[in-house]
N, C-alpha and C positions, 0 to 999 in steps of 0.2 A: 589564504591567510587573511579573515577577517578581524577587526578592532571595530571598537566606536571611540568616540572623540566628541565631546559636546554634545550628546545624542544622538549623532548619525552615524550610520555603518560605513566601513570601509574595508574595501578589498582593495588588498597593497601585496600582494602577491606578487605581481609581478613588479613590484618597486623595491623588493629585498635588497636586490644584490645590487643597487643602484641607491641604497640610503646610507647618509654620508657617515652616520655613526653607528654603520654597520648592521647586520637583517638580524643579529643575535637579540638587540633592545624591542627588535618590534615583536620577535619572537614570543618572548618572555609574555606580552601582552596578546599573544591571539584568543582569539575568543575573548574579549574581555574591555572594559571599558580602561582607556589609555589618556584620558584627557589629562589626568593629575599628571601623570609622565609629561606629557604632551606640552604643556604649559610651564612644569620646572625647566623645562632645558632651552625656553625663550625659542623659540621658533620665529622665523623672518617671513614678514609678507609673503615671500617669494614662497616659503616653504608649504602654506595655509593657503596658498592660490592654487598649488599644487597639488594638494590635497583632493580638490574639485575634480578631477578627473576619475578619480580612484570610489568617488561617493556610491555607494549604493541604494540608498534610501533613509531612514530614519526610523529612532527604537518609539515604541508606545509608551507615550509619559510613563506607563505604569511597568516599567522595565526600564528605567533611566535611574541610574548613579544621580545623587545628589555630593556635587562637586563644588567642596568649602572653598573662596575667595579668599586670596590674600586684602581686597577692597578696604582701603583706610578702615574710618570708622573710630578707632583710639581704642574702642573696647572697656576700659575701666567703668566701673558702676555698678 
């Protein structure tokens, strides 16, 4: 069961049945860019350190999600 997350791949396969909010959410995103997920649900250090294990390598800019910031900014104008 791969995802990417910030442009890198990940195989979390064997991390389903051990993720805390259950292997159905990661499910939904296999094959698939999961960062927007990934970032709504506030993720802890702890959980992005852990991520490192599971990396596989990285997508080619030219196959990369362009993934909108909530970054200040104000926006008006």
């Amino acid at each position: 069961m791969w995802l990417t997350i910030h442009g890198k791949v990940y195989d979390v396969t064997k991390y389903l049945e051990d993720h805390p909010g259950g292997e159905e959410v990661l499910l939904d995103r296999a094959g698939q860019d999961a960062t927007e997920d990934f970032e709504d649900v506030g993720h802890s250090n702890d959980a992005r350190k852990q991520l490192n294990k599971y990396e596989k390598g990285e997508l080619p800019p030219s196959e990369r999600k362009v993934v909108k910031t909530s970054a200040g900014g104000g926006g008006g104008g």
